[in-house]
Backbone as numpy.savetxt, mean C-alpha at the origin, in Angstrom:
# Nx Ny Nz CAx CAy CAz Cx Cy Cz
-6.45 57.85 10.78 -6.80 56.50 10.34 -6.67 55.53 11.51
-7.96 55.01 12.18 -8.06 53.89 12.84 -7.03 52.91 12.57
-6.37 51.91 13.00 -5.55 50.65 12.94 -6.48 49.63 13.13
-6.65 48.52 12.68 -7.65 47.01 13.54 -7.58 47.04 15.04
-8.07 46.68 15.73 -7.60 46.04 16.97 -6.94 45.15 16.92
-5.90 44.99 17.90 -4.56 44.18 18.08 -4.72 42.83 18.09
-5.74 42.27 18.95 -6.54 41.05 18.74 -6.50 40.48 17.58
-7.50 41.02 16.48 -7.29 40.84 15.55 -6.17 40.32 14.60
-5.00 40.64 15.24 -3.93 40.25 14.23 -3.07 39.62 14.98
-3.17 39.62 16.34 -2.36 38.34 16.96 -2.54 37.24 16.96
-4.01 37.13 16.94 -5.00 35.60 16.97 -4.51 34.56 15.96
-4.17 35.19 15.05 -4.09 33.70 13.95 -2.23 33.20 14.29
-1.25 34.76 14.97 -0.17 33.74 15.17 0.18 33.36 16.25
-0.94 33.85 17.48 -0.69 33.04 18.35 -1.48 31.25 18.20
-2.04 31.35 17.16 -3.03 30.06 17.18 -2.00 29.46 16.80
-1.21 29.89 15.33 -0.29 29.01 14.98 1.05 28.44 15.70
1.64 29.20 17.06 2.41 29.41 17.75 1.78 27.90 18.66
0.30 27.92 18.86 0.25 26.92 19.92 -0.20 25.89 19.05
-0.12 25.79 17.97 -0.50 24.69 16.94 1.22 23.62 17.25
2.14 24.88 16.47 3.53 24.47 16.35 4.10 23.65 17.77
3.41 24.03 18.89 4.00 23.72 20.30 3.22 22.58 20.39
2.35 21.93 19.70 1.97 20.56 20.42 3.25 19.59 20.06
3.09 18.71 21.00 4.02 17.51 20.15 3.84 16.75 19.77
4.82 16.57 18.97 4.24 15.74 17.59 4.42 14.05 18.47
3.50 13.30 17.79 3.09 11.86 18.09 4.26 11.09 18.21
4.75 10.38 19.39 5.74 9.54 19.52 5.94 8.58 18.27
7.28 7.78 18.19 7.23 6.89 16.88 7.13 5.52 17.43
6.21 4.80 16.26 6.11 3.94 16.57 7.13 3.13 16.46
6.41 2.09 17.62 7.87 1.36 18.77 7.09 -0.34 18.69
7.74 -1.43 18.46 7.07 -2.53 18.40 8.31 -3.34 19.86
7.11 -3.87 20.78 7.80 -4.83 21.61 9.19 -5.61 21.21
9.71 -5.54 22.26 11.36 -6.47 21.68 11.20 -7.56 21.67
10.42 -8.34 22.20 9.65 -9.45 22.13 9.36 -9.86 20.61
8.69 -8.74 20.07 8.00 -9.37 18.72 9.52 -9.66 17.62
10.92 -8.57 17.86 11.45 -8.11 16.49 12.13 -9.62 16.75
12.25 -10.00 18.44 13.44 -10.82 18.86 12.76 -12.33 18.23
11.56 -12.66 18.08 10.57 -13.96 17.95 10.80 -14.17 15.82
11.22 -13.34 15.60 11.61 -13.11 13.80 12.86 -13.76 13.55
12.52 -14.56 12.41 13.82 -14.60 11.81 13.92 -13.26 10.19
15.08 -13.05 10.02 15.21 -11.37 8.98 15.63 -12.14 7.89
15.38 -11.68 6.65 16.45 -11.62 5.41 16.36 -10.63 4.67
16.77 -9.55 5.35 17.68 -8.59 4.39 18.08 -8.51 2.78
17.30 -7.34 1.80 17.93 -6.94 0.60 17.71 -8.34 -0.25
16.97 -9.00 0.10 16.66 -10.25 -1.54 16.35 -9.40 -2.39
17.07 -9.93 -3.63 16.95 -9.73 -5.22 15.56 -10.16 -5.41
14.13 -9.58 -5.79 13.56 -10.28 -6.16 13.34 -10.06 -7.84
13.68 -9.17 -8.38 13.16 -8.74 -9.60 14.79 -8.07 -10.55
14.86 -8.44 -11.61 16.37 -7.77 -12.40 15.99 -7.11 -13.72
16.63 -5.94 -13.75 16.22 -5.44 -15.65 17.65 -5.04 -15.72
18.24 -6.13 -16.49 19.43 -5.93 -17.29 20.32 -5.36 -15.55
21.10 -4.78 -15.16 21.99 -4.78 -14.44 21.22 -4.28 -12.82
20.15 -3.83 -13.05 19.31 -3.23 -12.07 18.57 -4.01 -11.64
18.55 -4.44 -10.08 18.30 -5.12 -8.96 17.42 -4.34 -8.14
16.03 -4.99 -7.75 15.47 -4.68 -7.11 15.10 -5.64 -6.07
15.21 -4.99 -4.70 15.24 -5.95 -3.44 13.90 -5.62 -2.63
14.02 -6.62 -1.52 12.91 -6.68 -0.50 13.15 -7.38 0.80
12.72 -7.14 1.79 12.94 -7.50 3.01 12.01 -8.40 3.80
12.20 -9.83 4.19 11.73 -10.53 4.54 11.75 -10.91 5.96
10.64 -11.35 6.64 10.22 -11.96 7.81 9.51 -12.77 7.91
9.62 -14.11 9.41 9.19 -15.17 9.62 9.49 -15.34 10.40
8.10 -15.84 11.74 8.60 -16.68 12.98 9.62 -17.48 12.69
10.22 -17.49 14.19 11.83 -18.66 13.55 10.87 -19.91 14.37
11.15 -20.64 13.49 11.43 -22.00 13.75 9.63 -22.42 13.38
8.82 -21.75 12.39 7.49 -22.07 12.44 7.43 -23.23 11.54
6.46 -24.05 12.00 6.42 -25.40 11.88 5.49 -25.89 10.58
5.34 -25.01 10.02 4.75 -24.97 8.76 4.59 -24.13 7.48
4.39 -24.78 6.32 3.99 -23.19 5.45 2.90 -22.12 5.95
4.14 -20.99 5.64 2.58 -19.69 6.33 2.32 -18.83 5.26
0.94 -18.69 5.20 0.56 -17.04 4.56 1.74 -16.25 4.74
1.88 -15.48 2.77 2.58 -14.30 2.77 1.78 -13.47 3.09
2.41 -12.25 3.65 1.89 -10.64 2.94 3.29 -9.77 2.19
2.17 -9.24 1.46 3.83 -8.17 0.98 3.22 -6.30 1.37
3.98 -5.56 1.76 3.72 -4.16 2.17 4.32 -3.60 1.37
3.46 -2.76 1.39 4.09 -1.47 -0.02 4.05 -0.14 0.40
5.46 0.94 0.16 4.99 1.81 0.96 4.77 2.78 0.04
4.61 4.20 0.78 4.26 5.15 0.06 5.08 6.10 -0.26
4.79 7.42 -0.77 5.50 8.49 -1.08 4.94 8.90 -2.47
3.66 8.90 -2.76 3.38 9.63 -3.91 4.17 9.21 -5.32
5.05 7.96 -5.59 5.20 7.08 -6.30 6.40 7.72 -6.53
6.84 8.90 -6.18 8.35 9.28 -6.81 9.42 9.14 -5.52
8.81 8.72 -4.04 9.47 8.56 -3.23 9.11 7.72 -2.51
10.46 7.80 -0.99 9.80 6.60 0.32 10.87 5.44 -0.17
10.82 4.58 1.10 11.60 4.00 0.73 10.79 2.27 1.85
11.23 1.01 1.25 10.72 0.02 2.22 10.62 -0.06 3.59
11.54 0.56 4.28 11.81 0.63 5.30 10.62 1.07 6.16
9.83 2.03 5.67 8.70 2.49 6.44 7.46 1.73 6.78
7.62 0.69 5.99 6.44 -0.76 6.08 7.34 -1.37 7.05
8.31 -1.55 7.53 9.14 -2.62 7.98 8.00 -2.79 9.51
7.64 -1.94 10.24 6.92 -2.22 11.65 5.45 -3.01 11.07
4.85 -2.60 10.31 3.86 -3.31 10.10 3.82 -4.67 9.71
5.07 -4.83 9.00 5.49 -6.31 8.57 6.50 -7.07 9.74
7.00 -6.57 10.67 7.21 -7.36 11.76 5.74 -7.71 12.34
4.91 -6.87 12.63 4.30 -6.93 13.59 3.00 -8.03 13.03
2.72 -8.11 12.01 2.25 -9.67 11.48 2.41 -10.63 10.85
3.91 -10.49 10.86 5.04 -11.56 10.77 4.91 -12.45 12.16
4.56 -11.80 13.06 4.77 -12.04 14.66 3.47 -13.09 14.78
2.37 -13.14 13.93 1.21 -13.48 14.33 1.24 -14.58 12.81
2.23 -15.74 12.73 2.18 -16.06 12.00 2.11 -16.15 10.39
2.88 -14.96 9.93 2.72 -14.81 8.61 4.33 -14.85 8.24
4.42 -15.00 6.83 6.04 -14.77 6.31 5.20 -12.98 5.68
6.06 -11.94 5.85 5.97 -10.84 5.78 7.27 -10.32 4.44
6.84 -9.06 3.94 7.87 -8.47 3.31 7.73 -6.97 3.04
8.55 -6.14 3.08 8.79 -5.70 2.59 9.07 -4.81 1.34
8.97 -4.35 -0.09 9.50 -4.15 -1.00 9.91 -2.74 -1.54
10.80 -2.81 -2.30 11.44 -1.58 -3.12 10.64 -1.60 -4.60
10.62 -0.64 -4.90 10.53 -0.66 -6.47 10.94 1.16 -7.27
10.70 0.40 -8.13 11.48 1.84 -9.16 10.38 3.05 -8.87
10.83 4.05 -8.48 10.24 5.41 -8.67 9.84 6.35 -9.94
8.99 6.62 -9.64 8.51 7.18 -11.09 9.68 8.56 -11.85
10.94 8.63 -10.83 12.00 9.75 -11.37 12.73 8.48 -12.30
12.55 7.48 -12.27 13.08 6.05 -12.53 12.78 5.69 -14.19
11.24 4.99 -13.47 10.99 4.61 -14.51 9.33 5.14 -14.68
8.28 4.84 -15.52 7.41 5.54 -15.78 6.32 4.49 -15.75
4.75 4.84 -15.03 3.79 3.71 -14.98 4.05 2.55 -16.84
3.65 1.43 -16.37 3.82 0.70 -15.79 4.38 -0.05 -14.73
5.92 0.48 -14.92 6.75 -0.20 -13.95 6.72 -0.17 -12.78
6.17 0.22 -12.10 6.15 -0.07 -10.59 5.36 -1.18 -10.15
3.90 -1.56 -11.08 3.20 -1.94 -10.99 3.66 -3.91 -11.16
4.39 -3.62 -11.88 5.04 -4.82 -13.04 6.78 -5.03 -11.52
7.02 -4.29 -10.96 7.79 -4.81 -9.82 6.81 -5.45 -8.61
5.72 -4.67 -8.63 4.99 -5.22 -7.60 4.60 -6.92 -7.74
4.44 -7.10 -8.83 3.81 -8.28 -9.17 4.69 -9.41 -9.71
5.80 -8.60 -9.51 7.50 -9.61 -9.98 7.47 -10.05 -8.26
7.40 -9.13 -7.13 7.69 -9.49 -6.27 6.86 -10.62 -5.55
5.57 -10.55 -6.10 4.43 -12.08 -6.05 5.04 -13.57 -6.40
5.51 -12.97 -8.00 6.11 -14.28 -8.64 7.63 -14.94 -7.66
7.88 -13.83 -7.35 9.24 -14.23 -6.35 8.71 -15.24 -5.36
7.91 -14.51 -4.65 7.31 -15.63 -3.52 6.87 -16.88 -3.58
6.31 -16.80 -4.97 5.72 -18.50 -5.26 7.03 -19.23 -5.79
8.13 -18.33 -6.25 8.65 -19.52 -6.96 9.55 -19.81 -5.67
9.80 -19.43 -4.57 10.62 -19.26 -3.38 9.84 -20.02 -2.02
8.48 -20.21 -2.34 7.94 -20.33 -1.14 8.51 -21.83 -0.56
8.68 -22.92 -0.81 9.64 -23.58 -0.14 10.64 -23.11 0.86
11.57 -22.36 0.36 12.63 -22.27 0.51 12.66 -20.86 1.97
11.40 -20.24 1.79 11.42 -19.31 2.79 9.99 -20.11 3.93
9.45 -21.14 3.61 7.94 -21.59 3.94 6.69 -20.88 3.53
6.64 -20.56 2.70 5.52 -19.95 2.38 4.67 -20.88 1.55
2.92 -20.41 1.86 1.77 -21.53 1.71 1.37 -20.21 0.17
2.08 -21.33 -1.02 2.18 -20.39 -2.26 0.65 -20.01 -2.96
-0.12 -20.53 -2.29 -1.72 -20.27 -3.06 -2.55 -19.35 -1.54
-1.75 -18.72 -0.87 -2.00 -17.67 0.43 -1.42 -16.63 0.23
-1.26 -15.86 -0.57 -0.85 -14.52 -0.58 -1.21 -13.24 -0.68
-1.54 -12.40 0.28 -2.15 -11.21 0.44 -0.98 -9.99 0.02
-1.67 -8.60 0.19 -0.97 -7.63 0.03 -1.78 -6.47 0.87
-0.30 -5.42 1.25 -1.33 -4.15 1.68 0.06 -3.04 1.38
-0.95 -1.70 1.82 -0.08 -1.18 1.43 -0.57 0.45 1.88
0.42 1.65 2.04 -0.43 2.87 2.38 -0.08 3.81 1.03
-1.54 4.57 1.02 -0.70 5.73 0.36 -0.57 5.36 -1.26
0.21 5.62 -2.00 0.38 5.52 -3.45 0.75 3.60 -3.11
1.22 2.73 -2.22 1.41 1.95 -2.04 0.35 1.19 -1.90
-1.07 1.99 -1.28 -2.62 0.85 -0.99 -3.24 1.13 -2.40
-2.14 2.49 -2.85 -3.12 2.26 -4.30 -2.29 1.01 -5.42
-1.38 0.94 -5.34 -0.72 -0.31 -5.58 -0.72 -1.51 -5.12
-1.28 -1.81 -4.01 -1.62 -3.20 -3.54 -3.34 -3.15 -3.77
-4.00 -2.61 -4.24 -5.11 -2.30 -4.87 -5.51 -2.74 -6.11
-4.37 -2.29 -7.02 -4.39 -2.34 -8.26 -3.48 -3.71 -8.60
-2.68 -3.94 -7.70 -2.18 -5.78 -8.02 -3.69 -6.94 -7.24
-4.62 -6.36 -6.34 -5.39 -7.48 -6.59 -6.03 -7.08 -7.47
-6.72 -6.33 -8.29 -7.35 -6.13 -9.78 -6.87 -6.41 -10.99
-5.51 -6.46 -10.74 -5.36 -6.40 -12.18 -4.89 -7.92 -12.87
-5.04 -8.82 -11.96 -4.53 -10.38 -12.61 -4.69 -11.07 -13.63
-4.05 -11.11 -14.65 -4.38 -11.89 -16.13 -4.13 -10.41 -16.71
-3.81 -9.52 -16.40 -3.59 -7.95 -17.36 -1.99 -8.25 -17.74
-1.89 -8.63 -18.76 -0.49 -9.04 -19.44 0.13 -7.72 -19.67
-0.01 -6.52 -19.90 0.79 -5.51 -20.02 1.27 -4.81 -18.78
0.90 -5.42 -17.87 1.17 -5.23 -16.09 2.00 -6.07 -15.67
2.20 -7.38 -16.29 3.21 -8.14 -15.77 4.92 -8.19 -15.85
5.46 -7.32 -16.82 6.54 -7.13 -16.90 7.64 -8.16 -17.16
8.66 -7.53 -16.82 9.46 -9.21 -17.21 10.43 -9.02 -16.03
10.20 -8.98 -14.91 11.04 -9.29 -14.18 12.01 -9.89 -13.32
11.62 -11.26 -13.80 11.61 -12.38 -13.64 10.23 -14.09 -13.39
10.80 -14.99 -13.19 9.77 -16.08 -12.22 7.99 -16.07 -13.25
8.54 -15.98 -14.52 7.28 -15.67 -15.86 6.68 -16.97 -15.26
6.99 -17.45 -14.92 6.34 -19.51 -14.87 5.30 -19.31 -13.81
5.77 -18.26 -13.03 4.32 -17.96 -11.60 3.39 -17.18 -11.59
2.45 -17.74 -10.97 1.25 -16.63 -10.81 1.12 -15.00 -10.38
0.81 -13.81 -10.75 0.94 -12.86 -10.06 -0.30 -12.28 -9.07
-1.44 -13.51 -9.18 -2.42 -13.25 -7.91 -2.43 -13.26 -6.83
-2.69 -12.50 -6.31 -3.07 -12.36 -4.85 -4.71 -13.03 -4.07
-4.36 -13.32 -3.35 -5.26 -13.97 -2.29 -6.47 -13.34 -1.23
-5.99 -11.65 -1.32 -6.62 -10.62 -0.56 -5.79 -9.24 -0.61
-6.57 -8.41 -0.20 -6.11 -7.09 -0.37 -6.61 -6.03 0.32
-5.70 -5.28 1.48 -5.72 -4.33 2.40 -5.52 -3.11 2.01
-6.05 -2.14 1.12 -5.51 -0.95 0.65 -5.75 0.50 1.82
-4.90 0.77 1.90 -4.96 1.87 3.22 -4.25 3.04 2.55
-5.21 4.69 2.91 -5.30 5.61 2.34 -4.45 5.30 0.63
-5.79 4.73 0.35 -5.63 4.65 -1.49 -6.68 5.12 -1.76
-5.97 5.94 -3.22 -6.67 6.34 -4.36 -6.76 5.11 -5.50
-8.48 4.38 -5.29 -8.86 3.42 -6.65 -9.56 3.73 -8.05
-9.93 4.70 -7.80 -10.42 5.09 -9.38 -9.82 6.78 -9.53
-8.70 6.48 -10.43 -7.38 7.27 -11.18 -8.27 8.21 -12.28
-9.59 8.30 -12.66 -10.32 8.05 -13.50 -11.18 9.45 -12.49
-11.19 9.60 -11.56 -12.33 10.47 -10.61 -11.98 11.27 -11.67
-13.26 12.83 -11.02 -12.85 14.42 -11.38 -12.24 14.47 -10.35
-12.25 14.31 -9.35 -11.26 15.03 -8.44 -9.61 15.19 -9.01
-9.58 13.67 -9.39 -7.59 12.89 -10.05 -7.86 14.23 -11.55
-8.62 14.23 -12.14 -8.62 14.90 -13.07 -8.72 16.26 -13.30
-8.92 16.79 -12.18 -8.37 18.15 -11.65 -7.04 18.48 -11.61
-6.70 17.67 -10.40 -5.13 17.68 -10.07 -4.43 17.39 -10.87
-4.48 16.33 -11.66 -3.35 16.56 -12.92 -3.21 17.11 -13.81
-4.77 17.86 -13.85 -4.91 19.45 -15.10 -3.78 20.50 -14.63
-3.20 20.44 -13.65 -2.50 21.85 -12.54 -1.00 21.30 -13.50
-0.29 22.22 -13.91 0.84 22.45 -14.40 1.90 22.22 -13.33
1.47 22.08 -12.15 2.83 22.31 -10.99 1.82 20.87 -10.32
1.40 19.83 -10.64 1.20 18.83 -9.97 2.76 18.25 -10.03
2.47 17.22 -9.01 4.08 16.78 -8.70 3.67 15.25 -8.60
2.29 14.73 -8.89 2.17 13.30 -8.66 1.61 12.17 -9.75
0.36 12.45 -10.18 0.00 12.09 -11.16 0.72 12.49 -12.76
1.14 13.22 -12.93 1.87 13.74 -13.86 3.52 13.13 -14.17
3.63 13.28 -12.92 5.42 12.64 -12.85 4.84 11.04 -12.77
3.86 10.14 -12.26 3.73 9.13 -12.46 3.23 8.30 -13.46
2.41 8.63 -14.51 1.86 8.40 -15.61 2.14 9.39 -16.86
3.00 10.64 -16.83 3.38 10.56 -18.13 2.21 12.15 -18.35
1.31 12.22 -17.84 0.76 13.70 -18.46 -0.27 13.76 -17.38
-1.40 14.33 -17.88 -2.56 15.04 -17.19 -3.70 13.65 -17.61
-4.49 13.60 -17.02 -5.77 12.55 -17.15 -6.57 12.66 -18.42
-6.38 14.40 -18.60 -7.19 14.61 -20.07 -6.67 14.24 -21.12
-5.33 14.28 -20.76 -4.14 13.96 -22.24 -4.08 12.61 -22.34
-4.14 11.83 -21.23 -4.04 10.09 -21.19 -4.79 9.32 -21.12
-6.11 9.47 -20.97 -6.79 8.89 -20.19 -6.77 7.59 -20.13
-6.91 6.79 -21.38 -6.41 5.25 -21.28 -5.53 4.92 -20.24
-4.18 5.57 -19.94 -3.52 4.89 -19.20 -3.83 5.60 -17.59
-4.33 6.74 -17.26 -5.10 6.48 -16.16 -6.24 5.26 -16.11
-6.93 5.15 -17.08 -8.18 3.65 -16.88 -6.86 2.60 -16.22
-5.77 2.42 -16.95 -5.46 1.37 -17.01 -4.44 0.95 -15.58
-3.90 2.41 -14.81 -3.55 2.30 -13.60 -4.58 2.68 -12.70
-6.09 2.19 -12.88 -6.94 2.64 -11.77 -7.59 1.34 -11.09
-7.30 0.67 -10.06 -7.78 0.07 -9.42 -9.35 -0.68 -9.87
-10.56 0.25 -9.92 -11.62 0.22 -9.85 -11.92 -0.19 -11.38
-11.07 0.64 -12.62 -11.06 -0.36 -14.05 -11.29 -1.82 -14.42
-10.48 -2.11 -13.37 -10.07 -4.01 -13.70 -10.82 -4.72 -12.76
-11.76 -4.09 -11.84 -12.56 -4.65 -11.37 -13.51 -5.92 -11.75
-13.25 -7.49 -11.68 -14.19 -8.07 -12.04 -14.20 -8.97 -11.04
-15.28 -10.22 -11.60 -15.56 -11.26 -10.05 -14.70 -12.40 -9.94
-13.53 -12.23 -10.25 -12.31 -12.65 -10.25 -11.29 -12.41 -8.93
-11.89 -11.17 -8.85 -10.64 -10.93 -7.50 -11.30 -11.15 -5.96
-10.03 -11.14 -5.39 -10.18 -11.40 -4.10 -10.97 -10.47 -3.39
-10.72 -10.61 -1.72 -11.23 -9.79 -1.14 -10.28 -8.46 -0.94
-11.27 -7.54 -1.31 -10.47 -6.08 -1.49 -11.22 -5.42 -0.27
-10.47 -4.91 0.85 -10.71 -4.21 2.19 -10.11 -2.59 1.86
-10.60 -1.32 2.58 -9.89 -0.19 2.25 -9.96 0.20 4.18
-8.87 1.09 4.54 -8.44 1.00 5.87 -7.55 2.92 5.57
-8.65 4.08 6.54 -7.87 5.07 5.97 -8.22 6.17 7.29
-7.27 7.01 7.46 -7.36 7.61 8.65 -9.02 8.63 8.45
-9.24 8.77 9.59 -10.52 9.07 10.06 -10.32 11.25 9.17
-9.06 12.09 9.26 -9.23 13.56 8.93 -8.57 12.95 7.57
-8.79 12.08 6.54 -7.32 12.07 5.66 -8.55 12.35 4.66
-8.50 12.83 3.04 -9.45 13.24 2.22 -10.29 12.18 1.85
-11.90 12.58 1.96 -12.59 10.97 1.64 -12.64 10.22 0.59
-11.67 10.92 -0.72 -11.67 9.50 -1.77 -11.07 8.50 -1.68
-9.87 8.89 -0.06 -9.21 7.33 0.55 -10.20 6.56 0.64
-11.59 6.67 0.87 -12.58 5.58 1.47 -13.20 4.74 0.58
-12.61 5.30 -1.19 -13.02 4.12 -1.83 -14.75 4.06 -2.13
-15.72 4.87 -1.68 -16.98 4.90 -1.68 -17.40 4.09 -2.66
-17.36 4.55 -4.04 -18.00 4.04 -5.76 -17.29 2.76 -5.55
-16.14 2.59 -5.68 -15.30 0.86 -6.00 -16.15 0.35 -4.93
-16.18 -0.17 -3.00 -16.46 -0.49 -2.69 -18.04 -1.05 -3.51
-18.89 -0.25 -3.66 -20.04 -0.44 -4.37 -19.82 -1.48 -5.84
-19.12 -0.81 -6.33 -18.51 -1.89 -7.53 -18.22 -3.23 -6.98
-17.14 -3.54 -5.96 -16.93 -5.16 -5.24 -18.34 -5.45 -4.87
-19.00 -4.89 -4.35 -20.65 -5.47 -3.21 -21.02 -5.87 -4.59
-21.55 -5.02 -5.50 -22.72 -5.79 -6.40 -21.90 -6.78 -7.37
-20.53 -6.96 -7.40 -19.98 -8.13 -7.50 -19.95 -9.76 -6.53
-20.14 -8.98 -5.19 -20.32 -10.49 -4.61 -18.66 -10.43 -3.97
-17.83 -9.27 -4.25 -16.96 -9.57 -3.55 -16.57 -8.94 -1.97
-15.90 -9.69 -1.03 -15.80 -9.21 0.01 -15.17 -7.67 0.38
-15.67 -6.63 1.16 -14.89 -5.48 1.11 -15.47 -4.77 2.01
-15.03 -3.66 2.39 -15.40 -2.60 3.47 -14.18 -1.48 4.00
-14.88 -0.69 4.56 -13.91 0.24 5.22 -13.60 -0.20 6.84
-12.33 0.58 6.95 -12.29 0.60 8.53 -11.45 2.42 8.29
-12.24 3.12 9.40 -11.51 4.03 9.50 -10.77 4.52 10.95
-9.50 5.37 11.13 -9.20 5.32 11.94 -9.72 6.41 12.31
-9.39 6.44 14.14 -10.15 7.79 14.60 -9.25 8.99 14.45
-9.38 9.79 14.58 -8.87 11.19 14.52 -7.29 10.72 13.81
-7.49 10.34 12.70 -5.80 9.74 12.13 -5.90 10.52 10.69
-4.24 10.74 10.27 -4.20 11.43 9.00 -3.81 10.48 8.15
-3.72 11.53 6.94 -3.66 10.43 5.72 -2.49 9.57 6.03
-0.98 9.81 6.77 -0.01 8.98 7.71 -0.13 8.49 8.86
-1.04 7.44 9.22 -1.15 7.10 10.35 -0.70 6.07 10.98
0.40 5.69 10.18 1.35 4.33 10.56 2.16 5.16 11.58
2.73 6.20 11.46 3.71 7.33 12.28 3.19 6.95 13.96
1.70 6.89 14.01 1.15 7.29 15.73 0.67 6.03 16.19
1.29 5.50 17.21 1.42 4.88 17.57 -0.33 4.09 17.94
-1.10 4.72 18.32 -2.63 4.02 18.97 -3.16 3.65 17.29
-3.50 4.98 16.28 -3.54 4.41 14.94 -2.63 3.25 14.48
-1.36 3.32 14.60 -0.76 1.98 13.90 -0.88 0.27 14.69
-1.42 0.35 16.12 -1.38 -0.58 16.75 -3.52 -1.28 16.24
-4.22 -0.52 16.06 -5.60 -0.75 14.96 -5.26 -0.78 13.78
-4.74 -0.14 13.73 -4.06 -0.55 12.04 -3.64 -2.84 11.82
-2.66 -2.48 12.57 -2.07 -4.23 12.71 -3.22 -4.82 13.44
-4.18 -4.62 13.87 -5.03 -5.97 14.37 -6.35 -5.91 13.86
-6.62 -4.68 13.16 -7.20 -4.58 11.88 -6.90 -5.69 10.34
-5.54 -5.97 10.20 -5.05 -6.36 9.35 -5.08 -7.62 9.75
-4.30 -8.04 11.10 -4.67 -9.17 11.15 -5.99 -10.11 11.23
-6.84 -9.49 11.73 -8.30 -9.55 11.52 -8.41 -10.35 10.59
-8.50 -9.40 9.07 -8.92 -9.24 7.82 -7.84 -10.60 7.09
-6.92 -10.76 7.31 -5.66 -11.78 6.37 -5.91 -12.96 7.42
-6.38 -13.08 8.21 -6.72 -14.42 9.37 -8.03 -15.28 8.48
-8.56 -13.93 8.12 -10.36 -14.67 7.81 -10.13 -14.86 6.66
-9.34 -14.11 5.48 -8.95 -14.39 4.31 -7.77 -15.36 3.29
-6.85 -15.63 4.60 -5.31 -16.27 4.14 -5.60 -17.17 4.36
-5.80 -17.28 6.01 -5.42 -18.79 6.88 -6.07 -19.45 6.69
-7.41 -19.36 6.04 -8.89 -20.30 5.96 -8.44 -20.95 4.18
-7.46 -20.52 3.65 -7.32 -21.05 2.63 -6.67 -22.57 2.40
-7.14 -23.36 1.85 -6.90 -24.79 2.09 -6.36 -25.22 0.78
């Protein structure tokens, strides 16, 4: 009995051998210049349910001489993880360019179960307006972005405004929970695809399932009702999508985009080059990433009067 040739069966682990040996992408590093030009506030309460406190992390040029455009960053982890901290460079870094920036935490879906994350996101809006004095913030300027299960959440808070079963009670009921614009980066907007409805048919999904409560076939209402592209009307702001260039293409939003255009509302892609669905991690992606953003919240915030 012949054997293969040896070739044959070394090839795939020497491929993987020189796969494993590249190195991995330096972390991103923001000038000392920019962190040193910030003033910080650390862990604000913005949102309470009964003894449970949920915080967020704030930034602002020191000493800026006027009310500025918020943004708020949302991060990711597939909604059952991650933590604020991983937005923190992106929110210095256009904090730096005139914005009050943040941060936020919210409950995980091991936590609590859709709605609620959605209903912290939009507690953390009401925080800002009822605060914007007190931190300078220009309370009818407020954008959002976000990566990941997070752009699909800063997605779905500019869509969903006036949706009273989204608002929660987390505090600051007296304020608005609209947003002003919206940066969604590698988000999923219509919860509603076949693709989403595949994946949560799988018995060993670990995302859609642990975040909404079942499979798409078993729920579907409340997939409509956490999908971005649902609440779509000519009400909302400008909705932008921003997603690495190898990451899967329903980050790009294709159908919704089409949905905003024949609405009249502002929107588009930017993609990055050779970037994955994490491309805040590499440093050349995350530095287009921030002047991408600033771009987009310059033409959309600051022009607001």
């Amino acid at each position: 009995m012949r054997l293969p040739p040896r070739p044959l069966i070394l090839l795939p682990l020497l491929a993987f051998a020189a796969f494993a040996q590249q190195p991995k992408p330096a972390p991103t590093k923001l000038a000392s210049e920019i962190t040193a030009s910030l003033e910080a506030h650390a862990g604000l309460v913005y949102a309470r349910y009964g003894q449970r406190e949920v915080q967020l992390d704030l930034w602002k040029p020191k000493n800026a001489p006027q009310p500025l455009p918020a943004i708020i960053c949302i991060h990711g982890g597939g909604w059952y993880k991650g933590e604020r901290s991983s937005m923190a460079n992106l929110a210095q870094a256009l904090a730096a360019k005139d914005y009050v920036t943040v941060t936020i935490s919210y409950r995980l879906s091991g936590e609590a179960k859709f709605p609620a994350v959605i209903q912290d996101c939009k507690a953390a809006v009401r925080f800002l307006r009822a605060n914007a004095a007190k931190f300078g913030i220009q309370a009818d300027a407020i954008g959002v972005t976000g990566l990941s299960a997070g752009g699909h959440l800063a997605a779905l808070l500019a869509t969903s405004g006036g949706v009273k079963e989204l608002e929660g009670e987390g505090g600051n009921a007296d304020q608005s929970s609209a947003v002003q614009a919206c940066m969604a980066m590698g988000a999923q907007s219509d919860l509603k695809s076949t693709r989403i409805g595949e994946l949560s048919g799988k018995p060993d999904d670990p995302f859609y399932r642990t975040f909404l409560g079942d499979s798409q076939a078993k729920i579907p209402q409340t997939y409509a009702l956490a999908s971005p592209r649902h609440h779509v009307d000519k009400a909302d702001p400008p909705l932008a999508f921003m997603a690495g260039e190898l990451d899967d293409p329903s980050t790009r939003a294709d159908e919704t985009r089409i949905v905003l255009e024949k609405l009249g509302i502002p929107t588009g892609l930017t993609l990055i080059p050779n970037a994955p669905h994490a491309f805040l991690g590499q440093q050349q992606s995350f530095d287009t990433c921030a002047s991408t953003c600033e771009t987009f919240f310059g033409k959309y915030l600051k022009t607001v009067k």
